[in-house]
N, C-alpha and C positions, 0 to 999 in steps of 0.2 A: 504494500500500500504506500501508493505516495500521495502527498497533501500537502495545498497551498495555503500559509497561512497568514494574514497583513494583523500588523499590532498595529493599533491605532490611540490618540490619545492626546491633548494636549499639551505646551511644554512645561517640562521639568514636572510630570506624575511619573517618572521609572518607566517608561516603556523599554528602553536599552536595559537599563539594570535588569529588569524582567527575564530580556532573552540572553543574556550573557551570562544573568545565574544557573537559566535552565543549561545552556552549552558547558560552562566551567565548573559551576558549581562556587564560582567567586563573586565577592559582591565587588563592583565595580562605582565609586559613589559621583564620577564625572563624568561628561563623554562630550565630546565634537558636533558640529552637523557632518554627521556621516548615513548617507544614504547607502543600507548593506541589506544583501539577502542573503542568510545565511541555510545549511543544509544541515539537519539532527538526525541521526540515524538508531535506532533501538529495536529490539526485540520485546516483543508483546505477545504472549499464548502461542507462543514458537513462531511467529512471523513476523519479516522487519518491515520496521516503519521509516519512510522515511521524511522529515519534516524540510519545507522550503519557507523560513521563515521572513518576512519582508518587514523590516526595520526603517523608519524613517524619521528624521526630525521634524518636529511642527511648527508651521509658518501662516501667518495668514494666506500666501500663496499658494500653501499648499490643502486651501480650504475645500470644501465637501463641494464648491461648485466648481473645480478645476479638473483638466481631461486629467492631468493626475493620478488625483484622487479619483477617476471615475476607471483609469486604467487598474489600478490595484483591484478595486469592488470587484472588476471582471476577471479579474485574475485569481482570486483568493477562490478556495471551497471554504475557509470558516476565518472567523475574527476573533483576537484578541481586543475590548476594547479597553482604556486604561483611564482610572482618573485616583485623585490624587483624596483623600479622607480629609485633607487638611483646606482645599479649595474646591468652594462649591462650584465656581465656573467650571472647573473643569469637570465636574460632574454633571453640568448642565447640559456640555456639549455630547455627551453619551447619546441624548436622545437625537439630537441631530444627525450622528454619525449612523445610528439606528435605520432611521428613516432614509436617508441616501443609501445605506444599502439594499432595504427593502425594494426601494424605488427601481433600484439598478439590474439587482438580481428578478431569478424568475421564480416568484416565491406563489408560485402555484401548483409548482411542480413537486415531484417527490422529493427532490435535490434540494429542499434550499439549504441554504448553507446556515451552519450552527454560528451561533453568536456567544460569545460569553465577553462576560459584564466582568471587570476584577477591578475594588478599590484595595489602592498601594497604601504605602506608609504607614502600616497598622500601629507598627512602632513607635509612631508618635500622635498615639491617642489624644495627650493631653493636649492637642493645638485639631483637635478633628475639628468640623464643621461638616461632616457632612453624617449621619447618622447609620450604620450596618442595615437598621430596617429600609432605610429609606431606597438604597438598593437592591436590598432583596426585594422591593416593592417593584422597583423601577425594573427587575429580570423578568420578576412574574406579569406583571403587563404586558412587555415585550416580547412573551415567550423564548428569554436565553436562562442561560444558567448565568450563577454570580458565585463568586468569592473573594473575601478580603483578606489580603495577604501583607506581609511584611518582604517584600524586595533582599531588603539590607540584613532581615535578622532569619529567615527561614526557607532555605533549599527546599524542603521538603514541601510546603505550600504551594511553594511556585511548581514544583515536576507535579503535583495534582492540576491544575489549571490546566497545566496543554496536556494529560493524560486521560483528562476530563472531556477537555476536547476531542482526543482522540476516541475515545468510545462515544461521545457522541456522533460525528463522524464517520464512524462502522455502522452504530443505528441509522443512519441517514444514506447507509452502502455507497458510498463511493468508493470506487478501487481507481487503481492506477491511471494515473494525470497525465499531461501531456508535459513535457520538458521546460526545468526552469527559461523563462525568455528575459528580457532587457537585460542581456547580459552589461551591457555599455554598464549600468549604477550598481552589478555585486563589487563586493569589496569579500576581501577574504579576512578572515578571521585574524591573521596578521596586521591589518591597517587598524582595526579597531585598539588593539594595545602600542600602536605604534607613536602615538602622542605619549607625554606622561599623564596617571591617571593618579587617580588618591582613591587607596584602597582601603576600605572601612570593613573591620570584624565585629 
């Protein structure tokens, strides 16, 4: 099984930390505008997976009405979307991002693509503003799954999120994809630590 998958999310909620914990297992606490897709590979009930993960920095340009952004929707079978516990904007724009994929995708088919909802920074409860029910509200509305996770302090949270997905995913049968494309914006996993970062345990 291979699967395309776009993080989405506005800046500075962890979208990179997110998918560089699931690859390394390292928390990563800075990062670049670096536009990467990267490739996770695993075994699951004897069969491997493999993950095509599309990473990008947010920009107003790179807003939900951009061929962009409209390229990723058609490229992805499911989403990561990301907002931060500590800023409601960014959890406001969920439902937007929500609605642009429904709109884009063919969600009358058997195929649509799974969504999940994940607030970051659980670790810093005491500065939240945005409330656990209020998400789990905003999942079951939207028909995705949710969970809130700490980035910085729990490996184990974040490999449930896109393992999550992934048996979602299997429910929704898709099998094998068709070939990473725009190769022109991967980056390999080498440019991402090629800057200096600040690593936080």
């Amino acid at each position: 099984m291979e699967a395309n998958i776009v993080v989405l999310g506005t800046e500075s909620v962890g979208k990179s930390a997110l998918t560089v914990r699931l690859l390394t297992r390292r928390f990563i606490g800075e990062y670049g505008d670096i536009e990467s897709i990267y490739s996770h590979s695993f075994i699951a009930d004897g069969r491997e997976i493999t993950l095509n993960i599309w990473d990008s920095p947010y920009s107003e340009d790179s807003s939900v009405e951009t061929s962009l952004f409209q390229k990723k929707v058609r490229w992805a079978d499911s989403f990561i979307l990301v907002y931060s516990i500590c800023d409601r904007a960014s959890f406001n724009s969920i439902s937007r991002f929500i609605q642009t994929i429904k709109s884009t995708k063919d969600y009358l088919g058997a195929d649509k693509p799974p969504i999940v909802i994940v607030g970051n920074k659980r670790d810093l409860h005491h500065r939240r503003t945005v409330l656990s029910e209020e998400g789990r509200l905003l999942a079951l509305n939207t028909d995705c799954h949710f969970y809130e996770v700490s980035a910085a302090e729990n490996y184990h949270s974040v490999l449930m999120v896109f393992h999550g997905l992934v048996d979602r995913m299997k429910d929704a049968k898709l099998t094998t994809k068709r070939p990473l494309g725009f190769k022109g914006i991967v980056k390999s996993m080498s440019a991402v630590f090629a800057r200096r970062r600040t690593d936080s345990f």
